[in-house]
C-alpha positions as a printed NumPy array, in Angstrom:
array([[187.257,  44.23 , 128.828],
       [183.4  ,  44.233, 127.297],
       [181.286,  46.968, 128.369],
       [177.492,  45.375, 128.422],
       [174.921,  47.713, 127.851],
       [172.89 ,  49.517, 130.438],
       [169.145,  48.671, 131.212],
       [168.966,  52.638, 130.894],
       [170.142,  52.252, 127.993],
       [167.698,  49.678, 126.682],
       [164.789,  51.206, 128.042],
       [165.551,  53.987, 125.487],
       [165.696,  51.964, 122.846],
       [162.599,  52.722, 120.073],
       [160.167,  50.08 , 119.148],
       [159.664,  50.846, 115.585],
       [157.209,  48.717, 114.569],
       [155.24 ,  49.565, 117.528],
       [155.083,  53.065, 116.439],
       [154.28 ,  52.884, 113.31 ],
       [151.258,  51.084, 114.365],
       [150.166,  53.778, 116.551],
       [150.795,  56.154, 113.648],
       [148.462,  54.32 , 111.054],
       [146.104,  54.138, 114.376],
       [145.784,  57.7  , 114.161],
       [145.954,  58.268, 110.92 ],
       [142.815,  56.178, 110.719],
       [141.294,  57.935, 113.487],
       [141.721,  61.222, 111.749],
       [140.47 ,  60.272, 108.242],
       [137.245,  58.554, 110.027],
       [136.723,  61.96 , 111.35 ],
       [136.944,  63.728, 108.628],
       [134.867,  61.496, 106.575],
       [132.051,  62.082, 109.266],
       [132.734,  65.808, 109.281],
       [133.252,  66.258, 105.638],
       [131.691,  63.218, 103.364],
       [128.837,  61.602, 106.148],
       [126.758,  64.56 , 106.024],
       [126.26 ,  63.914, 101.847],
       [124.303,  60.752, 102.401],
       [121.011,  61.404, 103.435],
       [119.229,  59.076, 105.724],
       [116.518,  57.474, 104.062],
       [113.459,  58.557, 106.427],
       [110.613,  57.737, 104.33 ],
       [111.409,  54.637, 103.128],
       [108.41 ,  53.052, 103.844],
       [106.044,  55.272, 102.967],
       [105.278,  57.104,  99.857],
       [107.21 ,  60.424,  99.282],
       [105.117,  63.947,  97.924],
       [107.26 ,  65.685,  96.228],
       [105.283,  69.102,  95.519],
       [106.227,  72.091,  92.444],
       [109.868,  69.81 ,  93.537],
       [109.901,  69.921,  97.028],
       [109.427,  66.99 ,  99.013],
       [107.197,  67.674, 101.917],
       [106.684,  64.099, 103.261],
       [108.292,  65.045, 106.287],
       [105.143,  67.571, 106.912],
       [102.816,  64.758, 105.961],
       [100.062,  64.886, 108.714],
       [ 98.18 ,  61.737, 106.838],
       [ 99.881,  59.384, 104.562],
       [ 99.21 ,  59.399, 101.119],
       [ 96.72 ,  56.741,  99.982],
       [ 97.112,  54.857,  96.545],
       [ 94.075,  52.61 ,  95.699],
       [ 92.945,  51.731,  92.069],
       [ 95.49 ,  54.046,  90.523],
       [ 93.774,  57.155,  92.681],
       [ 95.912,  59.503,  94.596],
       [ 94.059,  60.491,  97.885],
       [ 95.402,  62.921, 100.125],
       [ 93.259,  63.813, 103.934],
       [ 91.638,  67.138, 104.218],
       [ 94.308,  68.539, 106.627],
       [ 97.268,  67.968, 103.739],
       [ 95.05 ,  69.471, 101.532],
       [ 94.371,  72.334, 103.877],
       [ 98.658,  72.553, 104.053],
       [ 99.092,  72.838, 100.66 ],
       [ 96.355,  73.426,  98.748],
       [ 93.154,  75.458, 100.53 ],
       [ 94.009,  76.82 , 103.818],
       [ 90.055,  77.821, 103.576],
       [ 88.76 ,  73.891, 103.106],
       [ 86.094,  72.874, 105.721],
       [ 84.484,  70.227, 106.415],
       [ 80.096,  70.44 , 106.847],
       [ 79.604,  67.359, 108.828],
       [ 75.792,  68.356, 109.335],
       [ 75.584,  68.483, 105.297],
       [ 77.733,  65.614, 104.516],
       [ 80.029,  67.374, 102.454],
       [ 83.412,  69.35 , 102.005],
       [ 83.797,  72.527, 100.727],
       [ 87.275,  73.655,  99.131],
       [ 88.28 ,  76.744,  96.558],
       [ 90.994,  76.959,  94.675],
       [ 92.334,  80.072,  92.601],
       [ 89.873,  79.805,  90.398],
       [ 87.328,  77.39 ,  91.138],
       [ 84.811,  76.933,  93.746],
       [ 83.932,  73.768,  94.822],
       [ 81.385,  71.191,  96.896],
       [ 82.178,  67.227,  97.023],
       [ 79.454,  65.269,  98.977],
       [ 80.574,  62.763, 101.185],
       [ 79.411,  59.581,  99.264],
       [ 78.245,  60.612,  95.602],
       [ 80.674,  61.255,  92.413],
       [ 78.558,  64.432,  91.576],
       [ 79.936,  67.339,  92.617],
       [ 79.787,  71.459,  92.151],
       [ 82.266,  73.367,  90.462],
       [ 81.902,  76.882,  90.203],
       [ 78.008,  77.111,  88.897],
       [ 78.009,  73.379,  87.281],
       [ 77.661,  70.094,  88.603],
       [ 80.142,  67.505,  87.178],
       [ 80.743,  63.863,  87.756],
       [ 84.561,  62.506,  89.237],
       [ 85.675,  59.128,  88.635],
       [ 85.583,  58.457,  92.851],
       [ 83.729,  59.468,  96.035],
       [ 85.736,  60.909,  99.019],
       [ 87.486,  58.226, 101.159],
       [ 86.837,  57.765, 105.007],
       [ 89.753,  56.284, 106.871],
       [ 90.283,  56.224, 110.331],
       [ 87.871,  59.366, 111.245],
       [ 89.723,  61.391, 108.616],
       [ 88.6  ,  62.248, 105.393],
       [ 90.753,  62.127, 102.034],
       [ 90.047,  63.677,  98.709],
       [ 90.69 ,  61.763,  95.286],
       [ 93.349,  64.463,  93.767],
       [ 93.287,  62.484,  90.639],
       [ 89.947,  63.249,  90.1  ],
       [ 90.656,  67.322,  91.135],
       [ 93.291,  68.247,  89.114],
       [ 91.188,  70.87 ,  87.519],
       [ 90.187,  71.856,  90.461],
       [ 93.469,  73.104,  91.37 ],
       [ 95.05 ,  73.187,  88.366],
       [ 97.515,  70.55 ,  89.134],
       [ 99.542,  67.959,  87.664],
       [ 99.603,  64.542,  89.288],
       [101.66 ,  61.198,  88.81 ],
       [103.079,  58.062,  91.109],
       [106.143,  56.34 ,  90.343],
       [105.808,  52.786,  91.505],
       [109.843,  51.858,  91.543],
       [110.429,  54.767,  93.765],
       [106.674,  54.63 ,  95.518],
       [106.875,  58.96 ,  94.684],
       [103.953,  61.235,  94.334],
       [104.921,  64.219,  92.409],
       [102.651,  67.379,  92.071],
       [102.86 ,  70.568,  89.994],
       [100.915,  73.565,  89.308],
       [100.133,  74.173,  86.214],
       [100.374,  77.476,  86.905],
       [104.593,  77.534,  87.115],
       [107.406,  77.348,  84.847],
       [107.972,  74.026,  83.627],
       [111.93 ,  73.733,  82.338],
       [113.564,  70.464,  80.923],
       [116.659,  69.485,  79.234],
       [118.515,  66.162,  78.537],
       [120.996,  64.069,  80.349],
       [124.277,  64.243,  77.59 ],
       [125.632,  60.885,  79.058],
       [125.13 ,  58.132,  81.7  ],
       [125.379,  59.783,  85.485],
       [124.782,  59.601,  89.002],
       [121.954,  61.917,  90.378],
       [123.458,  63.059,  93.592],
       [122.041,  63.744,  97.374],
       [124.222,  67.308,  97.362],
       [126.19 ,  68.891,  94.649],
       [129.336,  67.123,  95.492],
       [130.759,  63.798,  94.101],
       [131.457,  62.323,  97.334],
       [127.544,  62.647,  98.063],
       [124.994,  59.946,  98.199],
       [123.294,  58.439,  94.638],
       [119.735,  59.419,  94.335],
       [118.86 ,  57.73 ,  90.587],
       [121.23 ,  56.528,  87.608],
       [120.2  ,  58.375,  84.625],
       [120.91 ,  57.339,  81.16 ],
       [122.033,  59.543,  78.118],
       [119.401,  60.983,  76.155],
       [116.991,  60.673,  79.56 ],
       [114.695,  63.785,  80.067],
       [115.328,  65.478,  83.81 ],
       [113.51 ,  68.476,  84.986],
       [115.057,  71.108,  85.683],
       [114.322,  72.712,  89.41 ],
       [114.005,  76.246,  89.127],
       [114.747,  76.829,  93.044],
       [118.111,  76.376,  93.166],
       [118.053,  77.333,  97.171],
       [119.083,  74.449,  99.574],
       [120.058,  74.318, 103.061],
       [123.363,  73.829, 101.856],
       [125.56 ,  75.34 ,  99.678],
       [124.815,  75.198,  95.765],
       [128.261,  74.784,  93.832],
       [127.972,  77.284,  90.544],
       [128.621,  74.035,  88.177],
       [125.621,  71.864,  89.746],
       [122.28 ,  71.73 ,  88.592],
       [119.197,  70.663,  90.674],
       [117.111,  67.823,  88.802],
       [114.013,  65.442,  88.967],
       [114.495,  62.627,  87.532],
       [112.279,  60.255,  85.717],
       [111.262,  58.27 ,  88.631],
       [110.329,  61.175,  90.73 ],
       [113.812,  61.404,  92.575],
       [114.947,  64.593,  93.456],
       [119.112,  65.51 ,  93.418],
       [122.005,  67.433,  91.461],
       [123.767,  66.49 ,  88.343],
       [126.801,  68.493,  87.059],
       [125.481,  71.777,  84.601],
       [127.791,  70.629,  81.92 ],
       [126.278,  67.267,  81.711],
       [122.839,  68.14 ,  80.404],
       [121.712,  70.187,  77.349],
       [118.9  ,  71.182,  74.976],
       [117.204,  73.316,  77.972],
       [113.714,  73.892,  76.934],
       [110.7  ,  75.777,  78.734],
       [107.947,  73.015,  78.13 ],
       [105.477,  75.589,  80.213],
       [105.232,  79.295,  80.843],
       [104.216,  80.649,  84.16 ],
       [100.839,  81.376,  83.562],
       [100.117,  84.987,  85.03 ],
       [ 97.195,  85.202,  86.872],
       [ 97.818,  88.284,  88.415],
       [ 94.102,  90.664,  88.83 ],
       [ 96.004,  93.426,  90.967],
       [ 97.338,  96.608,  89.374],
       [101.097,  97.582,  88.294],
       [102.308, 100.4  ,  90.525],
       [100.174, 102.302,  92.743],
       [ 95.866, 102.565,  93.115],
       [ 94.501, 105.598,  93.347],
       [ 90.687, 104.965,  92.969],
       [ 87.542, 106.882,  93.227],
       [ 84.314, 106.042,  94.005],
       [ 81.614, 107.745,  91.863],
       [ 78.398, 107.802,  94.087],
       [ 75.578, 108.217,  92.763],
       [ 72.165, 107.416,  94.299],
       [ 70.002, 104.273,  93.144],
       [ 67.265, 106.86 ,  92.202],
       [ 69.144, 109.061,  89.817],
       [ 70.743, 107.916,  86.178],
       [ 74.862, 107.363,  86.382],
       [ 76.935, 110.441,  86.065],
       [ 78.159, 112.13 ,  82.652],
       [ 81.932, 112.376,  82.337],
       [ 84.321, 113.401,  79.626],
       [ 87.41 , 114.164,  79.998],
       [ 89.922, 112.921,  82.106],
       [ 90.752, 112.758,  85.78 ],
       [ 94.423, 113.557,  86.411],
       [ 96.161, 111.326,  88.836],
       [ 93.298, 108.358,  88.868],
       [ 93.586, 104.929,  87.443],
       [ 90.605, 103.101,  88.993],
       [ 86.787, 104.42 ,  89.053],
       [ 84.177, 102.813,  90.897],
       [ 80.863, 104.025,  90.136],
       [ 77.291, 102.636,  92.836],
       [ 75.83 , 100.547,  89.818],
       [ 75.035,  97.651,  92.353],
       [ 72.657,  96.952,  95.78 ],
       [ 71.654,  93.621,  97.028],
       [ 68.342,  92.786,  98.189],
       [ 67.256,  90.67 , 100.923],
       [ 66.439,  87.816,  98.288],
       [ 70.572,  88.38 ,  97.478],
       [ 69.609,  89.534,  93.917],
       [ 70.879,  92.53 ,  92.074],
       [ 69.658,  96.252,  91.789],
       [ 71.609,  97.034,  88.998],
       [ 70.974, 100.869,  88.06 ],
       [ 73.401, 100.652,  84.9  ],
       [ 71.339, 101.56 ,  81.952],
       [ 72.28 , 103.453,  78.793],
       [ 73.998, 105.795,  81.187],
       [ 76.171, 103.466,  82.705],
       [ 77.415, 102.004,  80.064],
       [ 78.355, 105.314,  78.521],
       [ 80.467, 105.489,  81.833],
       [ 82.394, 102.19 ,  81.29 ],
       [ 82.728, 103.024,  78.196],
       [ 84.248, 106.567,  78.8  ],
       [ 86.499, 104.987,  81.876],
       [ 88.07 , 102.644,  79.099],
       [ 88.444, 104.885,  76.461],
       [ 90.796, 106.82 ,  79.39 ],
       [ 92.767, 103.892,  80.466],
       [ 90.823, 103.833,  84.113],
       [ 89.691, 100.716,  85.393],
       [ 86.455,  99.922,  86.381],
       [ 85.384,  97.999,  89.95 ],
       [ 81.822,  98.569,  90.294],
       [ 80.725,  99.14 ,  94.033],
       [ 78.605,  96.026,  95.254],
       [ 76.499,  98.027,  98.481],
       [ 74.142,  96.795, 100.976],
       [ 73.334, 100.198, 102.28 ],
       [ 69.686,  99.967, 101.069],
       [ 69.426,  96.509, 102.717],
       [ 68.982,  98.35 , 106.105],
       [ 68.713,  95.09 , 107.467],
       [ 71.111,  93.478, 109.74 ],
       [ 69.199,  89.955, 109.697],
       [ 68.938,  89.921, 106.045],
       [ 72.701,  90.148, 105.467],
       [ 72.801,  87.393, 108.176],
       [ 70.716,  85.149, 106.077],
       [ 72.561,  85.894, 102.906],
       [ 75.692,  85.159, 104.606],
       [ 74.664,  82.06 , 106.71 ],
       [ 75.064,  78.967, 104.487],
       [ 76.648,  78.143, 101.339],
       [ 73.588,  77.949,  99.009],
       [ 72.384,  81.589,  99.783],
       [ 76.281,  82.923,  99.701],
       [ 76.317,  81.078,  96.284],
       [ 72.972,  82.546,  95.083],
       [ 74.484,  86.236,  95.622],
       [ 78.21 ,  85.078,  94.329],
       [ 76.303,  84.015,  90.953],
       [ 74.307,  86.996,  90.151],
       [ 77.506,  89.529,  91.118],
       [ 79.46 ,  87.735,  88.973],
       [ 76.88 ,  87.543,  86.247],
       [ 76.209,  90.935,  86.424],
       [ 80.02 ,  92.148,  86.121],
       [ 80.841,  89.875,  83.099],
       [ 77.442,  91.234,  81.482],
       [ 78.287,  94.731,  81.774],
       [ 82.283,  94.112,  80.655],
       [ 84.318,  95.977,  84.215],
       [ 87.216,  95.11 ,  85.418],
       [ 86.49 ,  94.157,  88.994],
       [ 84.605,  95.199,  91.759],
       [ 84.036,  96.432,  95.038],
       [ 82.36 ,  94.634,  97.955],
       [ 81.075,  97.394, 100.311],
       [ 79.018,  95.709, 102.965],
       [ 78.424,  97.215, 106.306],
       [ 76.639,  97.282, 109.482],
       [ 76.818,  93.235, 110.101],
       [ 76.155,  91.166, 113.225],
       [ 79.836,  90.327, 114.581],
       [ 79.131,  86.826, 115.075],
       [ 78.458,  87.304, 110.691],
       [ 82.201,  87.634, 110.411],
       [ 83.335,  83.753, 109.761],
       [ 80.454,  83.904, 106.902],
       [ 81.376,  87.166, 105.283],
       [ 85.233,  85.851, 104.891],
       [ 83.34 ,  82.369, 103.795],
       [ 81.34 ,  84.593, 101.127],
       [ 84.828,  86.895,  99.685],
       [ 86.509,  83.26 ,  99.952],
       [ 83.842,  81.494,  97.797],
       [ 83.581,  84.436,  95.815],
       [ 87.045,  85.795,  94.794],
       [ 87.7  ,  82.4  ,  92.787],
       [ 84.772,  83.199,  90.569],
       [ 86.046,  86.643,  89.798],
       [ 89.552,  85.168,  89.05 ],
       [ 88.428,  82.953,  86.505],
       [ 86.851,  85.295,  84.957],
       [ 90.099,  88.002,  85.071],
       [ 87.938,  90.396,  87.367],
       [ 89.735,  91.962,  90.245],
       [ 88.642,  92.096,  94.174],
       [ 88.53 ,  94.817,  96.625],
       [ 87.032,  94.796,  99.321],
       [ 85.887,  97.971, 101.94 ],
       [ 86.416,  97.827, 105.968],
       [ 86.459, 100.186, 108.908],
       [ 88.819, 101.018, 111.752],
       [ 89.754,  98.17 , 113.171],
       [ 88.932,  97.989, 117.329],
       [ 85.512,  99.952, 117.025],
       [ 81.66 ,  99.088, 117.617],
       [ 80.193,  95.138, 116.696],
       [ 78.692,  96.102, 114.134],
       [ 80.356,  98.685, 112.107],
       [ 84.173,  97.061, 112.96 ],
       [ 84.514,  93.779, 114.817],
       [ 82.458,  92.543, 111.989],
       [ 85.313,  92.099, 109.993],
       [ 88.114,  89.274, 110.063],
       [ 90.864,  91.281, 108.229],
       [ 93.344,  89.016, 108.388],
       [ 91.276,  86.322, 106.189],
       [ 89.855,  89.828, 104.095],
       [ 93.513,  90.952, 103.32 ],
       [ 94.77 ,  87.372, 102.114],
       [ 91.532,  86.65 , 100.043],
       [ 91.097,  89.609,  97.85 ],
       [ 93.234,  91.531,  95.536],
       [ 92.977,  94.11 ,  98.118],
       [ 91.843,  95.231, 101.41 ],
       [ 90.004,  98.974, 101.263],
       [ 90.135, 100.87 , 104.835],
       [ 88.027, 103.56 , 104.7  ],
       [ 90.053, 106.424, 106.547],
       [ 87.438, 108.566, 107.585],
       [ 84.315, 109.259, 109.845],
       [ 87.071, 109.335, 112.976],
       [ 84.255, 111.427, 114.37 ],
       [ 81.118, 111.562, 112.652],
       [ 77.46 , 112.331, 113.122],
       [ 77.325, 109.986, 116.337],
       [ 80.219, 111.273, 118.157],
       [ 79.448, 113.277, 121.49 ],
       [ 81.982, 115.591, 121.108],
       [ 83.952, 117.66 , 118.108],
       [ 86.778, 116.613, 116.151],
       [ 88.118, 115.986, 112.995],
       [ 86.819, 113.433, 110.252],
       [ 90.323, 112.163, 109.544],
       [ 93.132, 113.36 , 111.436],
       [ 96.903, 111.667, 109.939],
       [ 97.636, 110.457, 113.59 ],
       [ 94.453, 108.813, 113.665],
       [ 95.214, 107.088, 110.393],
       [ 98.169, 106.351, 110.828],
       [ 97.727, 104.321, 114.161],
       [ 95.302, 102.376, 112.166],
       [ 97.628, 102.057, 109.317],
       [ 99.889, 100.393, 112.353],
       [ 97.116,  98.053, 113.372],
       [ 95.994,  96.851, 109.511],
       [ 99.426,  95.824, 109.262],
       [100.651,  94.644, 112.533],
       [ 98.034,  93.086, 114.811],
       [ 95.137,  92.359, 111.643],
       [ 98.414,  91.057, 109.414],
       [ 97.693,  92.809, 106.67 ],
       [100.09 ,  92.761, 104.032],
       [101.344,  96.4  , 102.89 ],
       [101.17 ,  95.586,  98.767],
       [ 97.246,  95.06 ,  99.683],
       [ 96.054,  97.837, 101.634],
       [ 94.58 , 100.936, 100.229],
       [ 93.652, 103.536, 102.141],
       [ 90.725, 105.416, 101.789],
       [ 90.756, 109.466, 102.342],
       [ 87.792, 111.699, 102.521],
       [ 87.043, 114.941, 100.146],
       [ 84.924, 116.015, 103.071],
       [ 84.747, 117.534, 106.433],
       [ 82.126, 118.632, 109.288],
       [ 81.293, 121.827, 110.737],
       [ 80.745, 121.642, 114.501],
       [ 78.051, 123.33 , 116.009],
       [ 77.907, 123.383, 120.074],
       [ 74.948, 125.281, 121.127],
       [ 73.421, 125.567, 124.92 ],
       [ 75.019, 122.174, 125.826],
       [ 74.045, 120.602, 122.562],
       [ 76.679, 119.365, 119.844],
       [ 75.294, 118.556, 115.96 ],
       [ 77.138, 118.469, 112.694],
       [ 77.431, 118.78 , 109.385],
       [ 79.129, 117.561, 106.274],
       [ 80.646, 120.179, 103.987],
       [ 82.556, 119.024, 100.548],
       [ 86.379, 120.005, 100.353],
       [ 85.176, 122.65 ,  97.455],
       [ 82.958, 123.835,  99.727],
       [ 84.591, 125.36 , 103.057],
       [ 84.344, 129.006, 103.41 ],
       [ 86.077, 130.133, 106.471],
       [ 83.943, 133.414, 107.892],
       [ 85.726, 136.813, 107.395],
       [ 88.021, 137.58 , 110.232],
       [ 88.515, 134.288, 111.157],
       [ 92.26 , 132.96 , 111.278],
       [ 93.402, 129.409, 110.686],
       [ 95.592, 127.602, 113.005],
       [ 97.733, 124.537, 111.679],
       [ 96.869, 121.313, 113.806],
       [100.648, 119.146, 114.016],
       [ 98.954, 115.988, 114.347],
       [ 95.91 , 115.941, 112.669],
       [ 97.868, 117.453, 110.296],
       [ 95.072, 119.634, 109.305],
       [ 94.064, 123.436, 109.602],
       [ 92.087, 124.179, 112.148],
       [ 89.373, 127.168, 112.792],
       [ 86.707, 128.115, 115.563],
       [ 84.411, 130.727, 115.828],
       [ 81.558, 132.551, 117.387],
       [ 77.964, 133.147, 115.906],
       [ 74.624, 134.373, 117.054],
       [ 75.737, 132.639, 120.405],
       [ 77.024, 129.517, 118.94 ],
       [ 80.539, 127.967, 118.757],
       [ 81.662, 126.469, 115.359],
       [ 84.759, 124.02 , 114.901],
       [ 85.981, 122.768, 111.594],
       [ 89.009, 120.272, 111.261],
       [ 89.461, 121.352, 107.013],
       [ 90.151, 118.668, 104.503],
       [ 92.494, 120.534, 101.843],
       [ 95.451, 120.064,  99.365],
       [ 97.893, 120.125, 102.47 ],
       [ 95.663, 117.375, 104.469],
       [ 95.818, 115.153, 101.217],
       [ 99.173, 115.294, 100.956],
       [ 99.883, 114.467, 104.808],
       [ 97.884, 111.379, 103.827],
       [ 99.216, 110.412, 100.787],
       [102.727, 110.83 , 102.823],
       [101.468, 107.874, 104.645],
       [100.588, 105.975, 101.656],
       [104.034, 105.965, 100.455],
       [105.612, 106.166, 104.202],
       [104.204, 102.236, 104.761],
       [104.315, 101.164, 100.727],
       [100.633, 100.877, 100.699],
       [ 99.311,  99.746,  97.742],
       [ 97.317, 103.394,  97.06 ],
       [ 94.577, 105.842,  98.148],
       [ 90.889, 105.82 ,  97.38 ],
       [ 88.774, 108.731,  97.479],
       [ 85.686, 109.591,  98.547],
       [ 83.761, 110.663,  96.639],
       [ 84.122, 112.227,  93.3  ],
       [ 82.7  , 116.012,  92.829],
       [ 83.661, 116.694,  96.231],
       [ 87.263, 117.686,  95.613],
       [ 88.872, 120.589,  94.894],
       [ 90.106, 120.686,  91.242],
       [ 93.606, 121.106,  92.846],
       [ 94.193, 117.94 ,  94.376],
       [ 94.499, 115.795,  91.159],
       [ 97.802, 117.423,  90.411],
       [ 99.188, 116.47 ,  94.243],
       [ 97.979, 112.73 ,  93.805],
       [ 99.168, 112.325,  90.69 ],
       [102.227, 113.307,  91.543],
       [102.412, 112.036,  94.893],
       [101.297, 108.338,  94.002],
       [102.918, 108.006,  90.354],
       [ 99.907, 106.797,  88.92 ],
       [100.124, 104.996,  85.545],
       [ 96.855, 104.549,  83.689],
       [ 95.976, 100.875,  81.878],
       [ 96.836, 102.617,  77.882],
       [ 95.345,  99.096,  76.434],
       [ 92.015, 100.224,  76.386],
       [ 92.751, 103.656,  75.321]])
């Protein structure tokens, strides 16, 4: 008898070809994952595609654009506020004059709203085109500036690219050794940028750093039409540096440790011979301004015995520029209200300095209105290009931040720290001939909370900040309700016999009081153990030195602690 089959038995039954289809089903599935996981992410959206791409020193920063860039007759024009982004932080715009004002490293400049002449640095030139207004923004012909900024410029038309680079960088190239792709990422499953051609020039990209990983045999490339991707190391050869990177550094190698040699506009500059252990910068009062912002130079045959004595030591020299004869808060105000009388001043500094052959100088200007601070960073911002170009180095003296209008909220560090070569605070007169009640000139806590403020809330940079310590204290006198003072040079404290010092923990000073005919005297002392607590600080926060006031005040003994404690190295060119 047949035995027929169950419908158990058929339901069990496998329908092969129904499986496999579910198996290539998923087998799809899985491999269109991982091509979006793994391969997707090496084609890059095109974003820009309709508008022209900057690429900048080989970075393209299109995406950052806050104004398109503007071709017209063969003239790259970029708005003030992309120029401000990348160029001049410092740019403004005088409406009320018609004009823009914009520095570079090395050039200082004026364009007029609607004439081809403008100023550069002293010297009115002519540009090929005016300024362009668009759309209540303004836009500056960068094919007519590339001096200006010392800049590079060209526009691919096929690939609608702006590149720029500073002249100022390293400039590598090297040669495509066959026909390639120029990739998106430095993988071969990654999108084509360009299609280069054996014997084609690329440049080579000297930041290798992308947000993704760099493979070791991958080289980052720009291509001849601007395009910006990787290329396998092995395919390209005959590397060449077509361009240096041109230094145009005006600070110092290692440490500063600077002192300013003060002498008095009435008396001849001082005699030295000799050196001065531990020092590598001297910075002697040949300079006042006047209220017409010309020069009081008191140089003479004397001074220039003293530069020529500083050199023959290896010591730089940054003349102090001072306005302490000025006495004159509204004449500093008028030097420092418009560009014109700012440039007047800028011009005879600078002529002065390259006349007399120093290295740099030193801008000491005090007792300005507060609401002068916006035009003393416009006159250090106008002025620090000049002394660039000419190799001269800027420093530039403040107080204690957080003090009086006119002695400390005068200053905008911030803008001070990031325009000169360095930022100066002068570390003493904590208490001084104004203060109602004893204490000491320069107590370490005291400067060292306004070491804290310099480089936190002003946003100072460490590698610019010197600060400035004092070879001098003041002897209190508190008489019948009445408190006076006054100064006494380091090499000049005597402490009375009988009278005991006491060591001060956070001043970090001694410390001595006394009676006398009825009188109470206090003295915080500057000495060898003082300096060092401050030159502790120095190197504590990586400062970028000390500077000393003044010379002649000192004890002998202290060049041996700064030399040692600041590893000063003198300039041996000039020796």
């Amino acid at each position: 008898m047949k035995k027929n089959s169950s419908p158990r038995m058929k339901q069990d039954k496998i329908n092969v070809p129904r499986l496999i289809l579910r198996i290539v089903i998923v087998v799809a599935i899985l491999a269109l994952l991982l091509f979006i996981i793994k391969i997707a992410p090496n084609y890059a959206r095109d974003e820009f595609a309709d508008r022209t791409n900057l690429i900048i020193n080989n970075n393209n920063i299109t995406r950052n654009l806050k104004s398109d860039v503007i071709i017209e007759d063969n003239t790259i024009y970029l708005s003030t506020d992309d120029v401000k982004n990348f160029f001049d932080e410092y740019l403004i715009i005088e409406e009320e004059n018609n004009r823009v004002i914009t520095t570079s490293n090395t050039k200082t400049v004026v364009i007029p709203f609607d004439s081809t002449k403008i100023y550069v640095s002293g010297a009115n030139i002519d540009i090929a085109h005016t300024l362009m207004q668009k759309d209540d923004k303004i836009y500056l012909p960068m094919t007519d500036l590339t001096e200006v900024y010392n800049i590079e410029i060209n526009y691919y038309s096929e690939s609608n690219i702006v590149t720029i680079d500073s002249l100022n960088r390293k400039f590598v190239q090297a040669t495509s050794s066959k026909n390639m792709s120029v990739k998106y990422l430095p993988t071969t499953f990654s999108k084509t940028m360009d299609k280069v051609e054996r014997g084609d020039t690329l440049v080579i990209v000297q930041d290798k750093e992308n947000n993704n990983v760099v493979e070791e045999d991958w080289t980052k490339v720009r291509t001849d039409n601007g395009e910006l991707g990787y290329v396998k190391t092995k395919d390209i050869s005959n590397e060449q540096v077509a361009r240096e990177e041109l230094d145009t550094n005006t600070t110092l190698d290692g440490k500063v440790s600077l002192i300013w040699d003060y002498y008095s506009q009435y008396v001849t500059a001082p005699v030295r011979d000799g050196t001065i252990e531990g020092v590598n910068v001297v910075s002697p009062s040949f300079y006042e301004i006047t209220a017409s912002g010309d020069i009081d130079a008191n140089i003479g045959v004397d001074g220039k015995n003293y530069i020529e004595w500083a050199h023959a030591n290896g010591y730089k020299v940054w003349p102090m520029v001072s306005n302490s004869e000025l006495g004159d808060l509204d004449a500093m105000s008028k030097i420092l209200e418009k560009f014109e009388t700012r440039g007047y001043l800028i011009e005879n500094i600078v002529s002065e300095l390259i006349e007399a052959g120093v290295d740099g100088v030193n801008i000491d200007f005090e007792n300005m209105y507060q609401e002068d601070k916006e035009n003393f960073s416009r006159f250090l911002i106008e002025l620090a290009p000049r002394l660039h170009e000419a190799g001269l180095t800027l420093s530039v003296d403040v107080t204690a931040p957080d003090g009086s209008e006119t002695w400390s909220l005068c200053y905008d560090r911030n803008t001070i720290g990031k325009v000169a070569d360095y930022i100066i605070f002068m570390g003493y007169d904590q208490n001084g001939p104004s203060s109602t009640e004893a204490g000491t000139v320069a107590g370490a806590n005291w400067v060292e909370l306004n070491i804290k403020k310099f480089l936190g809330q002003e946003g100072v940079e460490s590698n610019k900040l010197i600060l400035g310590i004092p070879f001098y204290t003041r002897l209190w006198k508190e008489e019948d309700g009445t408190l006076t003072s006054s100064v006494v040079n380091m090499r000049s404290v005597t402490i009375p016999e009988g009278v005991g010092k006491t060591w001060d923990e956070e001043t970090k000073q001694f410390y001595i009081e006394y009676e006398k005919n009825g009188a109470t005297y206090k003295m915080w002392i500057e000495d060898e153990e003082s300096i060092k607590a401050k030159l502790d600080l120095v190197n504590q926060y990586d400062l970028a030195g000390a500077g000393f006031w003044s010379k002649d005040r000192e004890l002998n003994t202290v060049w041996s602690i700064i030399n040692e404690k600041l590893n000063i190295e003198k300039d041996t060119e000039n020796e």
